[in-house]
Rosetta silent file (secondary structure, phi, psi, omega in degrees, C-alpha in Angstrom):
SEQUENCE: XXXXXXXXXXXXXXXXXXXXXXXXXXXXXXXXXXXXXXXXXXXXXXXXXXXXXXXXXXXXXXXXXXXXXXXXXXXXXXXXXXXXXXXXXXXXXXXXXXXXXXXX
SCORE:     score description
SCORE:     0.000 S_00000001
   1 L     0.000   -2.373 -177.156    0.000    0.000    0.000 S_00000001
   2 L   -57.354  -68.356 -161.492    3.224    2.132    0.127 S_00000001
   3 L   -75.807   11.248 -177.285    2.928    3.311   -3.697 S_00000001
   4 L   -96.374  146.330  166.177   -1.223    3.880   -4.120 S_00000001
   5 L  -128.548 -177.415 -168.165   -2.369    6.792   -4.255 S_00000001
   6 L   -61.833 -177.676 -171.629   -5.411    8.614   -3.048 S_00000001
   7 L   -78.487  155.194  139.071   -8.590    8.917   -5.724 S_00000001
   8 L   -72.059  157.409  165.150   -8.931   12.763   -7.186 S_00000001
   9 L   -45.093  172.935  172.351  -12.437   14.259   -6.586 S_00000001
  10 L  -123.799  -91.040 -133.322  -14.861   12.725   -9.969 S_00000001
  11 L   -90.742  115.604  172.663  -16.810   16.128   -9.509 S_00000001
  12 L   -96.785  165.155 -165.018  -14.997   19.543   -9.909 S_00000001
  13 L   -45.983  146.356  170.564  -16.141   22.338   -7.605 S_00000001
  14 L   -74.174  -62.971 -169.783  -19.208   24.235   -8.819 S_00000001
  15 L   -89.201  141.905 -178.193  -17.544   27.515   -7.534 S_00000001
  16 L   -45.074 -177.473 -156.270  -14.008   28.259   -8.436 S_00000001
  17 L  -114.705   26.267  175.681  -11.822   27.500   -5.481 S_00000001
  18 L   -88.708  -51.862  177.771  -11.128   31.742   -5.432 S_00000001
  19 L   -82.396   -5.869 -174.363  -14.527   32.401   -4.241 S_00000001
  20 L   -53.237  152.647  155.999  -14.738   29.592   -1.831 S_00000001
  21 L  -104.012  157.352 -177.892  -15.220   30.910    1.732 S_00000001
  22 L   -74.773  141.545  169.212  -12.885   29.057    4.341 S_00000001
  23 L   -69.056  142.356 -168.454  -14.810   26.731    6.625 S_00000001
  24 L   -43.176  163.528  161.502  -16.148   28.687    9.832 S_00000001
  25 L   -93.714  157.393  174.457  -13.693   28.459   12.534 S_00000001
  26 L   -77.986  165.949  164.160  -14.669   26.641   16.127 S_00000001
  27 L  -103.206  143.899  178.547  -14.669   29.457   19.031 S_00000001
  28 L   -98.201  137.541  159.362  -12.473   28.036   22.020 S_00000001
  29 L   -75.313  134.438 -132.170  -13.874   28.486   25.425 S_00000001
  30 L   -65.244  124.477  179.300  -12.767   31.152   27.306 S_00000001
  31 L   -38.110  158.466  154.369   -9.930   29.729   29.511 S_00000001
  32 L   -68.715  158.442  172.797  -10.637   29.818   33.939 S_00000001
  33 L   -83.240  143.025 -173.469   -8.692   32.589   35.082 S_00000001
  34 L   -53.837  138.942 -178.786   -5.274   31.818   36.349 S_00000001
  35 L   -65.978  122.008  156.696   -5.070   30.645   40.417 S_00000001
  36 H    32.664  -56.135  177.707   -3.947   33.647   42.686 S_00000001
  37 H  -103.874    1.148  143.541   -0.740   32.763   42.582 S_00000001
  38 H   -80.556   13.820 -143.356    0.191   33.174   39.070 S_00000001
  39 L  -103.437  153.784  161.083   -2.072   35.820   38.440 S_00000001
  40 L   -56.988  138.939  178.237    0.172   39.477   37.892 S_00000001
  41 L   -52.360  144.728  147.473    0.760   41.634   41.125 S_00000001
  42 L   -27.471  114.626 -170.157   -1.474   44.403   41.493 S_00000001
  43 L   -44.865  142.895  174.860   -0.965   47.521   40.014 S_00000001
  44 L   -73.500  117.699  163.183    2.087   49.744   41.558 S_00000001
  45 L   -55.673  -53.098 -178.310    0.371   52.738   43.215 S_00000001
  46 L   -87.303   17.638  170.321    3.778   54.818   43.565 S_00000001
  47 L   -82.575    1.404  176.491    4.909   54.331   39.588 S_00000001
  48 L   -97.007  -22.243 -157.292    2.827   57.158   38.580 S_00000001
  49 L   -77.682  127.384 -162.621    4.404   59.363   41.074 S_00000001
  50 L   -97.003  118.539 -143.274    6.970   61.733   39.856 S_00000001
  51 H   -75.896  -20.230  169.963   10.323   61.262   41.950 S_00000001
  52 H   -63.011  -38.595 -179.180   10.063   65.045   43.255 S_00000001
  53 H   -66.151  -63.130  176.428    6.650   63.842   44.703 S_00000001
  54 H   -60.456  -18.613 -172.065    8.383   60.915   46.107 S_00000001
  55 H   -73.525  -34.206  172.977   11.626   62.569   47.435 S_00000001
  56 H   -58.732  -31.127  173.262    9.011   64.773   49.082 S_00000001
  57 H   -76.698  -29.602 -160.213    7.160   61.955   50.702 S_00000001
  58 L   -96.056   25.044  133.421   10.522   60.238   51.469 S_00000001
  59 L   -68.857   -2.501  155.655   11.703   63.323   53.417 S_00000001
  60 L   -75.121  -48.023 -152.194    9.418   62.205   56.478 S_00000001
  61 L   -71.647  150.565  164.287   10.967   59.400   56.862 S_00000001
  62 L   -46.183  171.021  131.437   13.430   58.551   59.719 S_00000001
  63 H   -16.380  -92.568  167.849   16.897   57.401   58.879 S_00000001
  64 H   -30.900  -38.231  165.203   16.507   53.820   59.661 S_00000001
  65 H   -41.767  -84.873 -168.837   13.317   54.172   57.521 S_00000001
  66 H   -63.389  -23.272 -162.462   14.665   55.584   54.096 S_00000001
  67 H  -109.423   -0.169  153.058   17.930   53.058   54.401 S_00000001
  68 H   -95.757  -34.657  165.826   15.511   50.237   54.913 S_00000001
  69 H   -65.757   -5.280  174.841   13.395   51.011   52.203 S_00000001
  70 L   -57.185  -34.573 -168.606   16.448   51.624   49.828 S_00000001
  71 L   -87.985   -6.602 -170.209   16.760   47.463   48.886 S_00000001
  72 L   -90.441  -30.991  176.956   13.049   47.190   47.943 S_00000001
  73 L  -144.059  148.116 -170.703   13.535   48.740   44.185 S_00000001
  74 H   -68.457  -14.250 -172.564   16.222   50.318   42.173 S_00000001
  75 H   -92.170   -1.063  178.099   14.348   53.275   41.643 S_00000001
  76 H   -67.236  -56.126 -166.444   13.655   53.700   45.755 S_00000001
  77 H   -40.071  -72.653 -159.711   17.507   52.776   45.840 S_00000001
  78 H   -55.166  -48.600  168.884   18.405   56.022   43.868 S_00000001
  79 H   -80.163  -21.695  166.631   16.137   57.885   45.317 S_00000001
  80 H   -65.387  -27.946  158.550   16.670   57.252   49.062 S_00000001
  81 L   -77.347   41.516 -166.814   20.334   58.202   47.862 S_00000001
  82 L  -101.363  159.597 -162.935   19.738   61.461   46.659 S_00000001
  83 L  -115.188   43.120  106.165   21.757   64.031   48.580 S_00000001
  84 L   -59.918  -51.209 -173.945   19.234   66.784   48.883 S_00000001
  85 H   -43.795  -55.192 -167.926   17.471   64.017   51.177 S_00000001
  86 H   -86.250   -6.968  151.936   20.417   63.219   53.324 S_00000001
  87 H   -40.163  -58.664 -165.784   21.308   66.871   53.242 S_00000001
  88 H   -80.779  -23.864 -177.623   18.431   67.736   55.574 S_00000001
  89 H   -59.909  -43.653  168.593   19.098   64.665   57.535 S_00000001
  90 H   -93.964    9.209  175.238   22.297   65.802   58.601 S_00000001
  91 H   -87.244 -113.620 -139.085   21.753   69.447   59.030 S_00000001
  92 H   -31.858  -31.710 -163.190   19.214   68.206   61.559 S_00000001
  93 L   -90.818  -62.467 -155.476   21.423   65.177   63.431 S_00000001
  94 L   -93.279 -106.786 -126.761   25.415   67.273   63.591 S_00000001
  95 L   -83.243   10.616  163.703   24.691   70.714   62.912 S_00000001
  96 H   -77.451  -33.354  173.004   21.352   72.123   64.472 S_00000001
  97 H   -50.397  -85.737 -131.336   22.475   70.415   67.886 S_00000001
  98 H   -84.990  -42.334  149.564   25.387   72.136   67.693 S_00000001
  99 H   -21.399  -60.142  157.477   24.306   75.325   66.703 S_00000001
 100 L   -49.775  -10.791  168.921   21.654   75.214   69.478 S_00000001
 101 L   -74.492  -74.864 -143.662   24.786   74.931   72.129 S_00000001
 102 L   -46.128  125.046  160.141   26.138   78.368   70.705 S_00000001
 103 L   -52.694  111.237  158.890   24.894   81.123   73.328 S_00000001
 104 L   140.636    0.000    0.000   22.864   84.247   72.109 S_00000001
C-alpha cells in the first residue's frame, strides 16, 4: 500500500476555489482565570508618582526608615540616595544640635 495513491475528486467544484469561503472556525472556550498565585501583582500605586513627589514623601521618613526602604527597588535605591534628602538629615542630626549649644 506504500505506492497507491489517493482517488482525485470525480466532480470539480461548482464555484471556483477563489470564491470559496474558508470553513467557519470553532470558538475556544474562554480559559478559567489563572489561580492567585500566578495571576500578575497588582498595580504599583507609587509608579505614577513623579520622583520630586516621592523625594518629598521620602523626606518624612526617619533614617533607619529611608535606608531600609532603599533594597526594595532600584528606583527607591536612587532615590533614598539622593543628597538633597540626606542633606536635611544631617543638618538636623550634627549641625542644628550644635548650633543650638552656641549662646545668644
Amino acid at each position: 500500500m506504500a505506492g497507491t495513491k489517493r482517488p482525485l475528486p470525480s466532480d470539480p467544484p461548482s464555484v471556483p476555489s477563489q470564491q470559496q469561503q474558508p470553513p467557519s472556525k470553532r470558538l475556544r472556550p474562554n480559559p478559567p482565570p489563572p489561580p492567585a498565585s500566578t495571576r500578575p501583582p497588582a498595580r504599583d500605586l507609587r509608579t505614577p508618582l513623579s520622583d520630586e513627589l516621592l523625594l518629598r514623601i521620602l523626606s518624612f521618613l526617619p533614617p533607619r526608615r529611608l535606608l531600609a526602604l532603599a533594597p526594595v527597588s532600584r528606583r527607591l535605591y536612587h532615590l533614598a540616595a539622593d543628597s538633597q534628602l540626606w542633606r536635611a538629615l544631617y543638618y538636623a542630626r550634627f549641625v542644628l544640635p550644635r548650633a543650638m549649644r552656641i549662646p545668644g
